[in-house]
C-alpha positions as CSV (number, residue, x, y, z in Angstrom):
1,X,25.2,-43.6,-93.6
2,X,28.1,-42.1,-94.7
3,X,31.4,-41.7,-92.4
4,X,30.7,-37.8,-92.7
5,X,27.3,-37.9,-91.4
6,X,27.7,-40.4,-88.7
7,X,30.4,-38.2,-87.2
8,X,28.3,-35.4,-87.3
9,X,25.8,-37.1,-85.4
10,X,28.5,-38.4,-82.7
11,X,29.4,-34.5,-82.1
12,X,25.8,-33.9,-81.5
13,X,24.8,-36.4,-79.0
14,X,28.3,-35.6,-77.6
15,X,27.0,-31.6,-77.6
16,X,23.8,-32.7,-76.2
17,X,25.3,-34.7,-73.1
18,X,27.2,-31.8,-71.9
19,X,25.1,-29.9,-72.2
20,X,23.0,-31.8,-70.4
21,X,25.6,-32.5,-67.7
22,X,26.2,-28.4,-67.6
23,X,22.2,-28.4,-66.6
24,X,22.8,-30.9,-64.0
25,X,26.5,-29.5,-62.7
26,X,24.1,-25.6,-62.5
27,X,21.0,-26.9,-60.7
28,X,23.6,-29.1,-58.2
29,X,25.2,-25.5,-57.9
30,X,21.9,-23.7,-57.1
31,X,20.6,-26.2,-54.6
32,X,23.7,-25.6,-52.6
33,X,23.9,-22.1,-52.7
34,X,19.8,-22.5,-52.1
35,X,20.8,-24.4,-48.9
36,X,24.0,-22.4,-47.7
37,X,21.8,-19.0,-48.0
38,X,19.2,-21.2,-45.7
39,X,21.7,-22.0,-43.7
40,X,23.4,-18.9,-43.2
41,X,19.7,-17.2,-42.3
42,X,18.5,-19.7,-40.0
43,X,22.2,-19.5,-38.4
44,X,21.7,-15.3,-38.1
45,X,18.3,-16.2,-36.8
46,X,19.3,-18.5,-33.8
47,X,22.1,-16.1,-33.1
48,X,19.7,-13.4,-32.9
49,X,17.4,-14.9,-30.7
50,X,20.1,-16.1,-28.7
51,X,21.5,-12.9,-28.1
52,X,18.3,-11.8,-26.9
53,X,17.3,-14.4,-24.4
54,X,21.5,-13.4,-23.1
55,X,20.1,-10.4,-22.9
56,X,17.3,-10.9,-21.1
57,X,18.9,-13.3,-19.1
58,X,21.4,-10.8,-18.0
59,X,18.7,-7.9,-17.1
60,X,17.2,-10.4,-14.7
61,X,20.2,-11.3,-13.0
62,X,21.3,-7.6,-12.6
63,X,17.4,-6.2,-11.2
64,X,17.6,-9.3,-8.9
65,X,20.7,-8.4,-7.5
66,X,19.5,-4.9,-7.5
67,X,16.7,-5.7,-5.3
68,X,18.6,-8.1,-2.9
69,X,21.1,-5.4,-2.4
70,X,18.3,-2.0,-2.1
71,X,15.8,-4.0,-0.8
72,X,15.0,-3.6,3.4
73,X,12.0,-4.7,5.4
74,X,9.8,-2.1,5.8
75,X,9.6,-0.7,9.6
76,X,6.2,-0.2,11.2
77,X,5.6,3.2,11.6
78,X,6.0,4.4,14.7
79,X,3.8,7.0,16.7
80,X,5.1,10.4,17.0
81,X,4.6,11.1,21.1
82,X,3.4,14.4,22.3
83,X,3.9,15.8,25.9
84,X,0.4,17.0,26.9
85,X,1.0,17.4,30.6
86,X,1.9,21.6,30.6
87,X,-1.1,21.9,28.1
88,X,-3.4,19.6,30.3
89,X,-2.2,22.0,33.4
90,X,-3.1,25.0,31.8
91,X,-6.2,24.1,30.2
92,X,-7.2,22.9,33.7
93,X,-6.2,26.5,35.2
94,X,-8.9,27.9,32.6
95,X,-11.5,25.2,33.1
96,X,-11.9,23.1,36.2
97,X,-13.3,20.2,34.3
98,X,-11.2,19.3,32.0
99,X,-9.7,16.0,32.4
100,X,-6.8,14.0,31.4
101,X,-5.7,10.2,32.0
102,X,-3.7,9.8,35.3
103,X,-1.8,7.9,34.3
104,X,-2.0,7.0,30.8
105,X,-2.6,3.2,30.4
106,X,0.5,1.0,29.9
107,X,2.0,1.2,26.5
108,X,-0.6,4.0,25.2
109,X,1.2,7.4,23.6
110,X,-0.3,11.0,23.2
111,X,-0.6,11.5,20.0
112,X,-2.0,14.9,19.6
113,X,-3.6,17.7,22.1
114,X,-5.5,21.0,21.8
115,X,-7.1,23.6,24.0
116,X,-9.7,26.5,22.8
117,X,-9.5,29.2,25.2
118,X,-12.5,30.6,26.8
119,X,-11.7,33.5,24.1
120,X,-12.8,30.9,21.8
121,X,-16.0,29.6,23.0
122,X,-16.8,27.2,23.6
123,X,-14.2,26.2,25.1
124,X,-13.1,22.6,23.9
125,X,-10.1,20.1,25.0
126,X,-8.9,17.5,22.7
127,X,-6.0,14.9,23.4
128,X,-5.6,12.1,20.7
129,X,-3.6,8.5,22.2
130,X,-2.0,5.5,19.8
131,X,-2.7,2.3,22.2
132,X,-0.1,-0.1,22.7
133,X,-2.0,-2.0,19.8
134,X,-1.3,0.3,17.6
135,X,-5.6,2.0,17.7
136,X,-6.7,5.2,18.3
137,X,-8.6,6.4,21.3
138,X,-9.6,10.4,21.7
139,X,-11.2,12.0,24.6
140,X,-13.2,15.1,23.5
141,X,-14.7,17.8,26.3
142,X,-16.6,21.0,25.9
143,X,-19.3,23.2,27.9
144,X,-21.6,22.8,25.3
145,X,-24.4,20.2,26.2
146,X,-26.2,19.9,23.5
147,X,-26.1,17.6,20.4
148,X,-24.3,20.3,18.1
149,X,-20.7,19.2,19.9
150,X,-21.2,15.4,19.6
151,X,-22.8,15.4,16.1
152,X,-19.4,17.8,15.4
153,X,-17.1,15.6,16.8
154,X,-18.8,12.0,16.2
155,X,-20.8,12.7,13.0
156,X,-24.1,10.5,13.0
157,X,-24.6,7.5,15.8
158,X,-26.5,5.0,17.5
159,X,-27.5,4.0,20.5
160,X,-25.1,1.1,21.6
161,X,-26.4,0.6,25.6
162,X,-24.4,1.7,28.8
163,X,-21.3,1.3,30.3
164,X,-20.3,1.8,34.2
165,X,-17.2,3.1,34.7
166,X,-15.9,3.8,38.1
167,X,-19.7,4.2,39.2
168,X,-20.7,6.5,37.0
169,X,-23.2,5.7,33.6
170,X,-21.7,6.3,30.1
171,X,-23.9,6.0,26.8
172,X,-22.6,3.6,24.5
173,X,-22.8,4.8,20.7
174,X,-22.1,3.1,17.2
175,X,-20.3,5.7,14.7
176,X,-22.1,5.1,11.6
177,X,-20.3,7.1,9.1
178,X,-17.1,5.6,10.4
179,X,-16.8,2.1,9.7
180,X,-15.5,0.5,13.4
181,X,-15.3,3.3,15.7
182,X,-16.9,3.8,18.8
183,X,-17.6,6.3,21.6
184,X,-18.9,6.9,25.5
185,X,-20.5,9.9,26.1
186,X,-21.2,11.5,29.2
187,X,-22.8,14.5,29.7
188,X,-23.6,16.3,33.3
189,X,-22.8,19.8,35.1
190,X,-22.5,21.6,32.0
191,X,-20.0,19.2,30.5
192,X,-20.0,16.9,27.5
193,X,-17.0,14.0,27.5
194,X,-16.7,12.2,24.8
195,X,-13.8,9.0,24.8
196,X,-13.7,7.6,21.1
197,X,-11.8,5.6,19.1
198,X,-11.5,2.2,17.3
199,X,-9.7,0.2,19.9
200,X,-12.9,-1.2,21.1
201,X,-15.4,-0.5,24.5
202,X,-12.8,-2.3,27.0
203,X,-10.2,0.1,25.4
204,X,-12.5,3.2,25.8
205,X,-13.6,2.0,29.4
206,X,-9.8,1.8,30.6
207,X,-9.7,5.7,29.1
208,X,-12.0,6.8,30.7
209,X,-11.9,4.9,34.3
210,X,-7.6,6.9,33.9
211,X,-9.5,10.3,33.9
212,X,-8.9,12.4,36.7
């Protein structure tokens, strides 16, 4: 081979080895970009999600210390007392029988009371008492004997026996379309009393053995 020809092949594998090493020094070049686009993503990524658990982290603490500094124990709600005496005194002025406790058992509270005039016939008496546990008792009278004034007032019921309070025979009755309620009825010399309530017969009893 002549001088001229072998130098012409030098310059060619020399051409062909840079270029090969340009190949090489570009791919190097991409893979790192490759990775430091990677890295930059899964770098915003973590910050992002970082950010957000802060976040969440920091709307915990602030309803926490929210509730510790709104927060109070809730009170029992507390009967609101009526006085019944005038009305009982008046209601007795119109009918002789109307009753009221005398005194009212220790720790009970009047609750509620109403009178229907003889103008209103029949005349009816209500009074409504909170026990000192917190159940209800109500004593119902009215000149109406028949069963139209307890059906009113107690809705349907059962037979539940007798009681004796103070000498004198009460019928016990089960409320059925109230779930835990019961009453004593008494009915005599044109008069239906009714005690009811959900405190249970001793509580009823104890009503009725105050009425005077």
């Amino acid at each position: 081979m002549s001088s001229t020809g072998q130098g012409a092949s030098d310059e060619a594998e020399a051409l062909e080895r840079a270029r090969e090493k340009a190949r090489e020094k570009a791919q190097i070049q991409a893979e790192a970009n490759e990775y430091r686009q990677a890295y930059r993503r899964d770098k915003r990524k973590s910050q992002t999600v970082g950010n957000m658990v802060f976040a969440l982290v920091i709307c915990l603490a602030v309803v926490a210390f929210l509730i510790t500094v709104t927060w109070r124990p809730k009170k029992e709600a507390q009967p609101t007392a009526v006085e019944y005496s005038a009305q009982l005194e008046d209601a007795r002025k119109a009918a002789a029988w109307v009753r009221g406790p005398d005194p009212m058992p220790s720790g009970w509270t009047a609750t509620s009371v109403e009178f229907r005039t003889p103008q209103q016939a029949p005349i009816t008496w209500h009074l409504g008492t909170v026990t000192n546990e917190k159940k209800y008792v109500g004593l119902e009278q009215s000149n109406v004997t028949g069963g139209k004034f307890v059906a009113e007032k107690l809705g349907r019921t059962s037979d539940d026996g007798t009681a004796t309070v103070a000498g004198v025979t009460w019928q016990r009755k089960v409320l059925l379309d109230r779930k835990g309620e019961n009453a004593l009825i008494l009915v005599g010399s044109g008069v239906t009393t009714i005690v009811a309530g959900n405190a249970g017969y001793p509580a009823l009893e104890a009503f009725a053995s105050a009425l005077r």
